[in-house]
N, C-alpha and C positions, 0 to 999 in steps of 0.2 A: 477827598481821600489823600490827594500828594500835603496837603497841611498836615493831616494827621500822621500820616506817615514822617511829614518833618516835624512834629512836636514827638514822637515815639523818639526819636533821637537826640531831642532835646532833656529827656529825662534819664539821668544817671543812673539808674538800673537798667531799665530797660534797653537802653545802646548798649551798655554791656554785653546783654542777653543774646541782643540782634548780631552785635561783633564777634561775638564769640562763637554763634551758630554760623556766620556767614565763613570763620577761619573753618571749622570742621568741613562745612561743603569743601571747601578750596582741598584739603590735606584727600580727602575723600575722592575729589574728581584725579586729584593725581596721581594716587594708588592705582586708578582704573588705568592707566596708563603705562605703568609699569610694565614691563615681559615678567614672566616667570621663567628663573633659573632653566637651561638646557632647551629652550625653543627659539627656531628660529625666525627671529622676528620680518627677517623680507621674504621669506616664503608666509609667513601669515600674511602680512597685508594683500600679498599677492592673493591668496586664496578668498582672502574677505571681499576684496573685490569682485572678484569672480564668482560670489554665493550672491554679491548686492545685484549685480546685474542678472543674474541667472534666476533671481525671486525664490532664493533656498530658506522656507519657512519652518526648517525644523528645530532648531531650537531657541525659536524667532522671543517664545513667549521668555524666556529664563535670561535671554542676552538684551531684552528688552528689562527687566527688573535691573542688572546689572550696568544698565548704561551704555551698552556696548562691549563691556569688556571682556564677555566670554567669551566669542568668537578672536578678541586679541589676544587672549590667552593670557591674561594678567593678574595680580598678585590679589588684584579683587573679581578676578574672574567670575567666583560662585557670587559675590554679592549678598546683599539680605535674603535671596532663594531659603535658605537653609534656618536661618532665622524666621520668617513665614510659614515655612512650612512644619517648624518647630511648634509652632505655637497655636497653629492649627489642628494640632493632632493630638495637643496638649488640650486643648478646649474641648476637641471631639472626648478623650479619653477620661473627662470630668465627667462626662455622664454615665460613662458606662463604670469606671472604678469609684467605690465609695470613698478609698482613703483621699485623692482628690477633693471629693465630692465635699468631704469635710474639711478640709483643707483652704477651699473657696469659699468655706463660709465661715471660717476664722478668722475673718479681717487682711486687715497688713500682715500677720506674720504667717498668716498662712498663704497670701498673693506673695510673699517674698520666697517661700516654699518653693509653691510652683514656678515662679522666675529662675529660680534655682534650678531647676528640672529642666524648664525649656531651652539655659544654657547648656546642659549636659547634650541635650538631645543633639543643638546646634552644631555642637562639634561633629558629633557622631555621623549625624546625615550630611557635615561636610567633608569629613573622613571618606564618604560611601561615594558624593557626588563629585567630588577630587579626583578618585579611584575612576570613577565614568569616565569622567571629560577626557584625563591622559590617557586611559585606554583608547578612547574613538579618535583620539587625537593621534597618538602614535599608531593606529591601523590603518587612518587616511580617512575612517569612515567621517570625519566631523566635516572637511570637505568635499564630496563625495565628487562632484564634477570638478574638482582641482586640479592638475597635472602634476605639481609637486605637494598634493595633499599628504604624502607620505613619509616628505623631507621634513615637515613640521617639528618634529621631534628627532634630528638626528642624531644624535645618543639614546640608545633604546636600553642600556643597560637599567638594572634593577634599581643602583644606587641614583641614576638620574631620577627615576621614576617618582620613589621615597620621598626625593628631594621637590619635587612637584608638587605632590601631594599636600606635603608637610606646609611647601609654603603656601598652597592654597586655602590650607584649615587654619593658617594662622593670619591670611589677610579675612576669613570669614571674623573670625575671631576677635579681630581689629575692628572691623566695620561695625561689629555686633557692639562693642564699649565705645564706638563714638556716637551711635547712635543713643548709647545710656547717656552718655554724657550730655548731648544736646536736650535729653530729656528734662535730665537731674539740674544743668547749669545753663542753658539755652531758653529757646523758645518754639512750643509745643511739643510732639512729638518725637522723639527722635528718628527712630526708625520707618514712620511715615515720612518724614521729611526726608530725608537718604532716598526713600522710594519714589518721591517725588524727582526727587533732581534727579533720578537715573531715567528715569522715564522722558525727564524735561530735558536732558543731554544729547535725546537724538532726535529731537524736532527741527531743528536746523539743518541737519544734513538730510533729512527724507523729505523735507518742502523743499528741498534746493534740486535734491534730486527729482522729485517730478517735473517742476520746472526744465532741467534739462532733459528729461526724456519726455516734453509736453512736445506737440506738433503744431499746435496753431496760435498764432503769432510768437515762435519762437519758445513756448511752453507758459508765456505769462498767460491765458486765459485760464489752462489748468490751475495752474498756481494760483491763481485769483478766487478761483472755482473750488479749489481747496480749503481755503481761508474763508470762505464762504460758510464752506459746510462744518468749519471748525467753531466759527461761533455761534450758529445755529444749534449744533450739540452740544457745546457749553452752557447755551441758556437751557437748554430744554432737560439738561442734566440736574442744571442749578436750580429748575422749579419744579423737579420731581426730586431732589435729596431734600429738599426744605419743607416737603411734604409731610402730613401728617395727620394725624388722627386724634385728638383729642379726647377724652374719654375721663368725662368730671367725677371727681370723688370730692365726699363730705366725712370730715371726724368727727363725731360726737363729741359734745363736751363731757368732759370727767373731773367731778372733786377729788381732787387730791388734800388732805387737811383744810387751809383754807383758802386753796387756790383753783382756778379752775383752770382745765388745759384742753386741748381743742378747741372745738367747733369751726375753723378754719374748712375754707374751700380750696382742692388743686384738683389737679388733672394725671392722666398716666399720659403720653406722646408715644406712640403708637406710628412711626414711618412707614410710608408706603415701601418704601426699599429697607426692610429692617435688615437684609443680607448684605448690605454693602457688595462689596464686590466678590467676597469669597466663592459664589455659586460662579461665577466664572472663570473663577483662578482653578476650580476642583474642575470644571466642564475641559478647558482645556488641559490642564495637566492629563485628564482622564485620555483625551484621544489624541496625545503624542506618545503616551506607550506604545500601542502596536507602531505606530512610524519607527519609534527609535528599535521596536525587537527588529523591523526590517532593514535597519543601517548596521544592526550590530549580525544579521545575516548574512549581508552581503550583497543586498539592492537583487534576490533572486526574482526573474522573471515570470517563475510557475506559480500555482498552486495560492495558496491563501496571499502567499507577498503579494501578486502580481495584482488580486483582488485588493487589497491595502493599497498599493500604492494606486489604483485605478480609482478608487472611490472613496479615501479615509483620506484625502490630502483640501489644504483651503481652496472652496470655490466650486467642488463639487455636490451637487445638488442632497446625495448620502449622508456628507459631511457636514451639510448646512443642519440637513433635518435632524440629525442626531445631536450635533453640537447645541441647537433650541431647544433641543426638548430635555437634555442634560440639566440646562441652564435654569429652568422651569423645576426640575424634581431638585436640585440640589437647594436651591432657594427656599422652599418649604420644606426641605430635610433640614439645612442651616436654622431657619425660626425655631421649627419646635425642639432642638435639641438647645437654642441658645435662649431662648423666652419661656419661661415655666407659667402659664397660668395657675395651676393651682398654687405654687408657690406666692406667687404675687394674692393671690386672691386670702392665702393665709396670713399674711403677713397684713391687708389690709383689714381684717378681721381681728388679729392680734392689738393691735391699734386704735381700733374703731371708727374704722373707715369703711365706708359704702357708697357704691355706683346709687346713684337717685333713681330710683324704681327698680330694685335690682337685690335682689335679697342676700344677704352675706354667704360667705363659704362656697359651698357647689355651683349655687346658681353663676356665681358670680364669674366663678370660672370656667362657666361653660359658656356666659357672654364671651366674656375676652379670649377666650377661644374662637370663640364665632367671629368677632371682628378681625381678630388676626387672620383669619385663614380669608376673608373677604377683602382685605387690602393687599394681602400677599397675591394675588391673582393679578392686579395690577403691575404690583413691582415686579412679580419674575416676567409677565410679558416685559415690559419695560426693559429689563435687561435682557435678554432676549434678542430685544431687538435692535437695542444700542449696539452689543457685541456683533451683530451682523453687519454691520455699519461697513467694515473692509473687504467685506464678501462683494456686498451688495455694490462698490466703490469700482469693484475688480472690471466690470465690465463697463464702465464709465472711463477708466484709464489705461484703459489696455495693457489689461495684466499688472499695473503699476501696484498691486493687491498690497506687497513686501513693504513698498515705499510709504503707501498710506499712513500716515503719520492720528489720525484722529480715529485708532481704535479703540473700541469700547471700554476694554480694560483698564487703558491710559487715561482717557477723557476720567472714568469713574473716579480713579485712585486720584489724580491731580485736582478735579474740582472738590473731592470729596478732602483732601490735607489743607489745600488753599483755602476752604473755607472753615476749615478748625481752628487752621492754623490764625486765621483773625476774626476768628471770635476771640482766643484764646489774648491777643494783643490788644484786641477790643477792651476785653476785661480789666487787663492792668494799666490799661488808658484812665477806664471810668477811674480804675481806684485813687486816681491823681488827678479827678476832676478834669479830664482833660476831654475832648472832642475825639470822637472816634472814628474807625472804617466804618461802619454802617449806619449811621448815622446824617 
């Protein structure tokens, strides 16, 4: 692997590709860095501190996409959030609007369409998510056990606020075109990869931190115990995403004048986890609503809050069983709004293609239906119970729940870019004859 990774660099496009992705990570980690105009920056670290140690999981999943930097309050604070969630809403809303609908089936110029859409929306929902953050930011509610969570924002006037906003829609904004650009002039990805490295930025500091708050031999058995458990869920990740189902098709052959075209054999691939991770990005987003309507209450002790925050927080037994079974219905909501069998079954009848015992049209589509919904039973267990992974971790480190660094989400999203990301370099290896990563 380290040859072929040194022959990748030996070929003059390619090192390009790799240099010029490795400068955007760099320009990208430093943005995270930055304060945003009118906060002040040693009453934040003060209060970040004091949420790290106090295991404040509330806006654990959105500062975890971002690298850390929302809880810094910085100029990439919202991160690719808004961009994610653009485009997820975007996908959902192909199925239900037609003009979409045909849009995605126009090729390029109609994928450039909706590109065009999911940038509009991006701003929009970082306009709205901007608006959030400085609000709970200037009410104290963002660190809620902080003592100067209220100093955060000492300027509360209008124009400071604007000024917050504006530059938080326009570091969204930024991160959104460097991620095209690592697409468009890089290597894989781009906006996977951004998601990657935000994710990959706080593995250092949550393994260092169990380590110091381990008890037995000075916290290296935890730490050891950690890294244990991380490469156990990396393999067991890496041999259920490369999972799949297979599902042989034949084309008849057809004269055309005096050619003959088909009769060729493939397959349709068919993944046990055809949802990738989205049913968990929508499971948790789904149950930090009511947390966050209780922060923006006022942490009230009666009535439905006191219920919320008694039972709807990580690690309570309510919250495990809702957050699985979430995970389960959004995973088979994801397939069939993202997999069309009857379309597939059309198109391979358009063609003249047929499953081997398996009669074109209907039937065909009510096979591949049938198998989809037989392997997706699989895959949403599977994630399921990978995302439980920190729950389950909580009572193994006593409370260290915050710090666990090998949550499901993570693991998914990092194994699942890393290994795109080199096929994809895989690829432009073979095409220079060259020795590759997997191989």
């Amino acid at each position: 692997m380290l040859t072929a990774f040194a022959r990748a660099f030996k070929t003059p496009d390619l090192r390009k590709k790799l240099l010029f992705t490795f400068g955007i990570i760099v320009l990208y980690r430093l943005g995270a860095h930055i304060p945003v105009p009118g906060v002040d920056y040693e009453n934040v670290q003060q209060c970040v501190k004091q949420a790290q140690q106090g295991n404040n999981n509330l806006l654990g999943l959105m500062d975890m996409f971002s690298g850390g930097a929302l809880l810094q309050i910085t100029i990439f604070a919202l991160g690719i959030m808004p961009y994610i969630t653009a485009s997820i809403i975007l996908q959902l809303l192909t199925v239900v609007i037609p003009r979409l609908e045909a849009l995605k089936k126009e090729g390029q110029s109609g994928q450039t369409k909706i590109t065009q859409y999911t940038r509009y929306l991006t701003v929009a929902l970082a306009i709205l998510q901007g608006t959030g953050l400085v609000a709970t930011a200037k009410s104290g509610a963002l660190f809620s056990g902080c003592s100067v969570a209220s100093q955060i924002v000492p300027n509360q006037s209008i124009f400071t606020i604007v000024v917050m906003v504006i530059t938080m829609t326009a570091g969204t904004a930024l991160v959104m075109w460097l991620g095209e650009l690592i697409t468009d002039r890089g290597v894989g990805n781009g906006m996977s990869i951004l998601m990657f490295i935000s994710i990959a930025a706080g593995f250092p500091g949550s393994l260092w931190a169990i380590k110091e708050s381990g008890k037995l031999a000075k916290g290296w058995i935890e730490f050891g115990t950690v890294i244990l458990i991380g490469f156990v869920m990396v393999a067991l990740v890496v041999f259920v995403e490369q999972a799949q189902r297979r599902i042989p098709v034949q084309y008849a052959k057809r004269m055309i004048g005096r050619r003959s075209y088909g009769g060729t054999s493939t397959y349709i691939p068919l993944k046990v986890n055809q949802a990738g991770v989205i049913p968990v990005i929508f499971a948790s987003s789904l149950l930090y609503i009511p947390i966050l309507i209780v922060q923006f209450a006022g942490n009230s002790t009666s009535g439905w809050s006191a219920w919320i925050q008694q039972h709807l927080v990580d690690g309570k037994p309510i919250h495990t069983v809702i957050y699985f079974f979430l995970i389960v219905f959004f995973a088979f909501f994801y397939v069939a709004i993202s997999f069309n069998p009857e379309e597939v079954a059309d198109n391979m009848k358009k063609y003249g293609g047929f499953i081997p015992g398996i009669r074109a049209g209907r039937p065909t589509a009510e096979y591949l239906s049938y198998v989809l919904n037989r392997i997706t039973w699989p895959g949403s267990l599977y994630l399921g119970l990978i995302a439980l992974v920190p729950t389950m971790a909580l009572a193994g480190f006593g409370g260290a729940n915050a710090n666990f660094p090998f949550g499901g989400t993570s693991i998914l999203i990092i194994v699942g870019v890393g290994l795109e990301t080199v096929k994809q370099i895989e690829s432009q290896l073979q095409q220079r004859n060259y020795e590759g990563f997997l191989r």
